[in-house]
N, C-alpha and C positions, 0 to 999 in steps of 0.2 A: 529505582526500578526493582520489583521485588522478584522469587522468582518461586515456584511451583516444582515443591524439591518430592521426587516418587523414587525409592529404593530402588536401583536398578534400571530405569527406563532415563531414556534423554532426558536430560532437564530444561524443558522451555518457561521462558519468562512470562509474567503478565502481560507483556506486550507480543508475542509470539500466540495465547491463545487469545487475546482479544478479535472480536470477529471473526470466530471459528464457528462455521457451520454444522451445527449439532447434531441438527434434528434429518440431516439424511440417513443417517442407519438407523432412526426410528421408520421411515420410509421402508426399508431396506428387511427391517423385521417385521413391518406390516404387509408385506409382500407374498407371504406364504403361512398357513398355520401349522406348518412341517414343523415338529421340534429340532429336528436334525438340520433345517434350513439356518433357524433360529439359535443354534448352536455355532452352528458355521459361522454367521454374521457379527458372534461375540468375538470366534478365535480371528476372524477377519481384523475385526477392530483391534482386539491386544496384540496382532502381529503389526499394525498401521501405526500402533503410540509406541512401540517397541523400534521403529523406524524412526520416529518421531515427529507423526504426524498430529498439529494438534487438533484438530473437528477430530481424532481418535480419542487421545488423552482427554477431551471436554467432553464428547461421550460419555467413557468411563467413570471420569470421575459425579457424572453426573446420574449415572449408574449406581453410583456406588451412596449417592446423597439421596436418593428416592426408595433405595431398600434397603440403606441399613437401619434396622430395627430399632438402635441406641439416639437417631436423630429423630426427632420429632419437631417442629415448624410450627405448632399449633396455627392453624389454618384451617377452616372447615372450606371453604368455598374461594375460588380464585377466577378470576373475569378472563375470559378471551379476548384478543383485540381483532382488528378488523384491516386489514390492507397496510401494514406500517412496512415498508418499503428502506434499504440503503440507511439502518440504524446502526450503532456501532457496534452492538451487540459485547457489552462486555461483562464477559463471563467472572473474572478475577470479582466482579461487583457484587455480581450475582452471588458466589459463593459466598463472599461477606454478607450477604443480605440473609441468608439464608444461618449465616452463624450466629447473627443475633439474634435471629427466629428463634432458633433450638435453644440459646441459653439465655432465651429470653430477655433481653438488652432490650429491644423495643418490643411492647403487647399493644395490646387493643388498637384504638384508633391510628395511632403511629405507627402499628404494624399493619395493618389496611392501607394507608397512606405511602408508606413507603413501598408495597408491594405495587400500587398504582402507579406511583411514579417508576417502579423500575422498569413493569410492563412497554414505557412508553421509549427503552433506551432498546428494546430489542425489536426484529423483524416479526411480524404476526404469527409467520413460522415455526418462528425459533421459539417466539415464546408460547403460542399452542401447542406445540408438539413437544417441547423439551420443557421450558422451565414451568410453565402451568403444570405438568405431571408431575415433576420433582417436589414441587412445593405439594399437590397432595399424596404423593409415594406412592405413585402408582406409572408407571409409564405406559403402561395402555398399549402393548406392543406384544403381549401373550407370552410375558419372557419373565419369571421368579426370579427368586433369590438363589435357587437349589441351577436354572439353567446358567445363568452367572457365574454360581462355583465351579459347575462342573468344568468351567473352560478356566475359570480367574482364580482358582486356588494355589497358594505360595504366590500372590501376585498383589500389589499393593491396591489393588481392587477386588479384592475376596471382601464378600458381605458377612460381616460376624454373624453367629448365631444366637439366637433369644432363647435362651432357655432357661428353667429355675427347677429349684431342688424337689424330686419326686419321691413317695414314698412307693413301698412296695408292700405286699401283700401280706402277713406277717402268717400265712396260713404254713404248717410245715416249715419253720423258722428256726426250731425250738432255739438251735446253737447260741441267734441274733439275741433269744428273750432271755437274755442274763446280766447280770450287774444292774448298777444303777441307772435308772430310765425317768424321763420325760412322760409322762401323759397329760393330754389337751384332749379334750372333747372334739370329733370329727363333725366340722360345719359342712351345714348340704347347701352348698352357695355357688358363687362364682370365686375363681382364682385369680387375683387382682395384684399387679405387681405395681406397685407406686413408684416412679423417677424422681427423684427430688435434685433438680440441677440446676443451678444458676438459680432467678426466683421464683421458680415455677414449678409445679409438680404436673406430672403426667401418667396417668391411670391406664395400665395394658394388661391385656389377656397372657397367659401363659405361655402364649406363643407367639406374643409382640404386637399383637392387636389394637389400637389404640381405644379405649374405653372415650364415649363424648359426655356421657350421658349420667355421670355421679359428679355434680359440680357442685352438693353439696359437700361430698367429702374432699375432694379438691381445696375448697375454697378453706377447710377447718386444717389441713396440712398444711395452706401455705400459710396460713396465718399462724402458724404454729410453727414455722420452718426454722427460725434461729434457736428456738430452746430444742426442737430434733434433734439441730446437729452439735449444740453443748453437750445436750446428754450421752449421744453417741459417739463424739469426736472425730466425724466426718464431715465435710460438707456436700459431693456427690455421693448421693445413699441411694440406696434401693431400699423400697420396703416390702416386705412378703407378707401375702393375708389372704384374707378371705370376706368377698361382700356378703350378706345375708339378708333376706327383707321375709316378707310374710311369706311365704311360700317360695320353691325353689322354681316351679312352673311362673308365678308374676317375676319373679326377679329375672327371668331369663326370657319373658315378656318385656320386658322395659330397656334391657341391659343396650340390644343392639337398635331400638330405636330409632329413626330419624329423626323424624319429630313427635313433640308432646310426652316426651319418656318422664313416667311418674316415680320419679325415685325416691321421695321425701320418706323418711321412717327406714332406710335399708340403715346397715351399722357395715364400717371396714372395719375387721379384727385384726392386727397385726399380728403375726405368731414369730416371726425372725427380720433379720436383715442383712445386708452388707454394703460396703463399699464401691460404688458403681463402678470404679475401674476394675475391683474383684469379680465382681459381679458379670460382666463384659468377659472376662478370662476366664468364667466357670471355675472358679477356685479361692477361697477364703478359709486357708488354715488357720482358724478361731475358733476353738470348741464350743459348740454348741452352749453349754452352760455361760460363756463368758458373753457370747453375743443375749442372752437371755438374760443376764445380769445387769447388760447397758441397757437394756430393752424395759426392764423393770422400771427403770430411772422417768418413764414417760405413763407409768400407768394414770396415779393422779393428775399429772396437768389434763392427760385426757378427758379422766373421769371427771373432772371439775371445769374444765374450760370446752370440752365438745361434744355435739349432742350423737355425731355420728361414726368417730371413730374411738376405736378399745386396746387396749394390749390384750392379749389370748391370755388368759389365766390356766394353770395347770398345778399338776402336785408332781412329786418328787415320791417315786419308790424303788426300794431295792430288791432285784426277780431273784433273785438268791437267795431270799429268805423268805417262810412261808406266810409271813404276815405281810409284806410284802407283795405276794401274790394274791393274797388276799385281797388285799386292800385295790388292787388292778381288777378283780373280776367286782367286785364294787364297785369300782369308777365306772365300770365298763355296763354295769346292767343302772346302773344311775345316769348315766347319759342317754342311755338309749330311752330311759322311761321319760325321760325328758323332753325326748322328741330330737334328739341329734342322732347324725349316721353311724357313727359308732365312736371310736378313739382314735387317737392316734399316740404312738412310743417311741418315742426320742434318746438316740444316745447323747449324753450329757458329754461326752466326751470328742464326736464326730463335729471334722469340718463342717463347709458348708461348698457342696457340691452342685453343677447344674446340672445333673443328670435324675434317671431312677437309680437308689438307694437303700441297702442295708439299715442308712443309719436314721432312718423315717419306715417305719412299721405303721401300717394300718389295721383296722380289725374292725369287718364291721358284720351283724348279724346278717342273717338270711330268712326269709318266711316261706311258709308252704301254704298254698291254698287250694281246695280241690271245685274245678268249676267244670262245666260243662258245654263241649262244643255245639256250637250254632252257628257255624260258618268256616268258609274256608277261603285263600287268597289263593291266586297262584303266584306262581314267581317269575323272577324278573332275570336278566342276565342269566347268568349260568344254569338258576334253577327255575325257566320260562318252561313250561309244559310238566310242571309237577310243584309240590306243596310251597307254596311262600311260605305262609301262616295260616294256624290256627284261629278262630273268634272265636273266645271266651268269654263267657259271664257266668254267673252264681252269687252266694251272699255267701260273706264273710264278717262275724262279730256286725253283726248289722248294718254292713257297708255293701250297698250295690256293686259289683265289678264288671266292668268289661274292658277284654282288654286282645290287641292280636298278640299273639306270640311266636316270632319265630325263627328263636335260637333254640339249641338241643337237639335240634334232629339230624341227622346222617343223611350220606347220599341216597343210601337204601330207602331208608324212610322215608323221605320228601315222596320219590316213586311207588311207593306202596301204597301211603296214606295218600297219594292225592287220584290214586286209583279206587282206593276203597272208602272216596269219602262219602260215598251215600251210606255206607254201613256204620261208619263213625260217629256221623252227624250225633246228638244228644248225649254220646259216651260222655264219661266225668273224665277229667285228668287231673294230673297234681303237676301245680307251676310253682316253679321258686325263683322269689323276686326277693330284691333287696329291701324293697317294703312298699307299703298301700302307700298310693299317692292322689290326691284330690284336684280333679277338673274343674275348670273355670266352671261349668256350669252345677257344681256340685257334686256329677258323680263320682266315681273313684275307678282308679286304674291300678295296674301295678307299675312297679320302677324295675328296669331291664329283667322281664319276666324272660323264664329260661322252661321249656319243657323237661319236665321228669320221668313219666311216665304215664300210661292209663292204668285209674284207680279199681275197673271193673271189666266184667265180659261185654257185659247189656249197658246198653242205654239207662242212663239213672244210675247205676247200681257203685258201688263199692265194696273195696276190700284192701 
């Protein structure tokens, strides 16, 4: 008899939770959409498994397998049952079912199969309400990861956090822009963190999302997973990148698809990585230069055995010297001609942290274009009865624009200009956007347009 060992809390056996009634505090936080309710209901349970009650403790712990971020089950779809009645309900099975989900020990048909057959050991109940949610991570009771912590933190049910290393703005920096640096050309993509555990790989958003829908780069990682981890000398890795396809508007058309997502021709860039238990703890003291060195070790087998995934290529300069600096405002007006966001500058020397960072500088241009209002929105919440946005259009470099805009304006302003917008209407103004971006149907917008100012008195006019 095994036992169900939690730091601090009674320790009950597999045979203590077997047939433990789960899915009444799912009841229990279906009950009210109060957050305060739903708070309550959590400190109720960690006080009941603190007691030693177990439908508490199989709760939680069942809490704790449906949002944490680091478990993934590949499952897309899971069957309800229908009247199953005085089952044994055993949980201890369950979670084994559910571990070789994640490290993938059964896939495909055997895992369809075995999730069938386990359906048919529990109560309809138990298994619509509790384990069908768990298996897709979602509990369906209007309760996160963030309501969890706030009651289960220092508690052997606190949900880790997903997060990866952020850059920061390198504007007014100057300090950060010295020594030897990292530059990589800034990809306009999606932020794609790869799992690579046990034989499986799994593709997540930045903020633990699970990605369904690049199965062609899936399928080129796993099939590529034992020379990964020779090169790197890990076998749970995290890999950090970036998707890119034709456009950053189709890629982000296709990305959260349900079905039919055309993802054939995107590329993953890998630019770093780490060790998934590091990774998991937000901290990997490995200088950047040495995780970029292991990382080097994978650029050919890529370039030569896949059609869709790359190492990040980059160069090496020193800001301390003026050739040096040179050679960065080069990099930097050569990427942008190329059609990338801007850069990005790496300390060669910095961990590798999940947080925003110092040691990730970004740098990306900005554009001015001067168009002409022809509309106006109001606003919503706070600013309902005064200015949302501006509608603009004009030509720019022969590109049609329209676009609303509206960031840059002040309290004042919202109430001014949505007063005087019959006076306004045809004025020019000047927007700064991070650059022209192109509609499905051709025409052209801008990307996060910001109001700057009006370019004239009159309608049409400039100055």
């Amino acid at each position: 008899m095994t036992e169900t060992q939690l730091d601090g809390i009674p320790t009950l056996t597999d045979d203590d939770l077997q047939g433990a009634m789960s899915a009444e505090w799912i009841h229990d936080l279906e009950s009210s959409d109060s957050r305060l309710h739903k708070e309550r209901v959590v400190e109720k349970a960690l006080m009941a498994a603190r007691l030693g009650s177990s439908s508490a403790q199989c709760f939680l712990f069942n809490a704790y397998a449906a949002y944490n971020p680091f478990h993934m089950y590949n499952v897309r779809k899971v069957h309800e049952t229908q009247a199953l009645t005085d089952r044994p309900n055993p949980w201890p099975r369950f979670w084994g079912l559910l571990e070789n989900l994640r490290t993938r020990g059964i896939t495909g048909n055997d895992a369809r199969r075995a999730i069938v057959d386990m359906s048919q050991e529990f109560d309809s109940e138990q298994w619509n309400l509790m384990c069908r949610r768990v298996l897709i991570k979602d509990l369906r009771c209007g309760i996160s990861e963030k309501t969890l912590n706030k009651v289960l933190a220092n508690t052997p049910w606190a949900i880790p956090t997903f997060a990866c290393q952020l850059a920061k703005d390198s504007s007014d920096r100057a300090q950060d822009m010295r020594g030897t640096k990292r530059l990589e050309a800034k990809l306009d993509g999606v932020r794609v963190i790869a799992i690579l555990s046990g034989a499986g790989v799994s593709l997540c958003s930045r903020g633990g999302r699970v990605f369904d829908n690049f199965q062609e780069i899936e399928r080129e990682l796993v099939h590529n997973l034992s020379h990964i981890r020779e090169s790197l000398g890990a076998r749970q890795i995290v890999l950090d990148g970036e998707i890119v396809g034709e456009s950053f508007q189709k890629l982000m058309r296709q990305a959260h698809r349900k079905h039919g997502a055309r993802t054939q021709g995107m590329r993953y860039h890998i630019f770093d990585w780490a060790p998934l238990e590091d990774f998991e703890r937000g901290f990997w003291n490995r200088q950047q230069s040495r995780r970029l060195e292991l990382l080097s070790k994978l650029a050919n087998r890529f370039q030569e055995n896949c059609e869709c995934v790359r190492i990040m290529p980059g160069m090496t300069v020193d800001l301390d010297t003026e050739s040096g600096r040179d050679a960065m405002q080069q990099f930097a007006q050569d990427s942008v001609a190329q059609g990338f966001e801007g850069i990005m500058i790496k300390d060669l020397g910095a961990p590798y942290e999940c947080k925003r960072t110092t040691a990730w500088l970004k740098w990306k241009p900005t554009i001015t274009v001067d168009l002409n209002i022809v509309g106006f929105e109001e606003g919503t919440g706070r600013n309902q009865g005064r200015l949302g946005a501006i509608i603009c259009e004009g030509e720019d470099d022969g590109r049609r624009i329209r676009v609303n805009v509206g960031s840059g304006f002040g309290d004042g302003d919202r109430d001014q200009y949505w007063t005087q917008r019959d006076q306004l209407l045809g004025r020019v103004v000047e927007v700064q956007a991070d650059t022209v971006s192109q509609n499905q149907d051709g025409s052209y917008s801008l990307r996060f347009p910001r109001f700057v100012r009006f370019r004239g008195f009159e309608p049409g006019e400039k100055f």
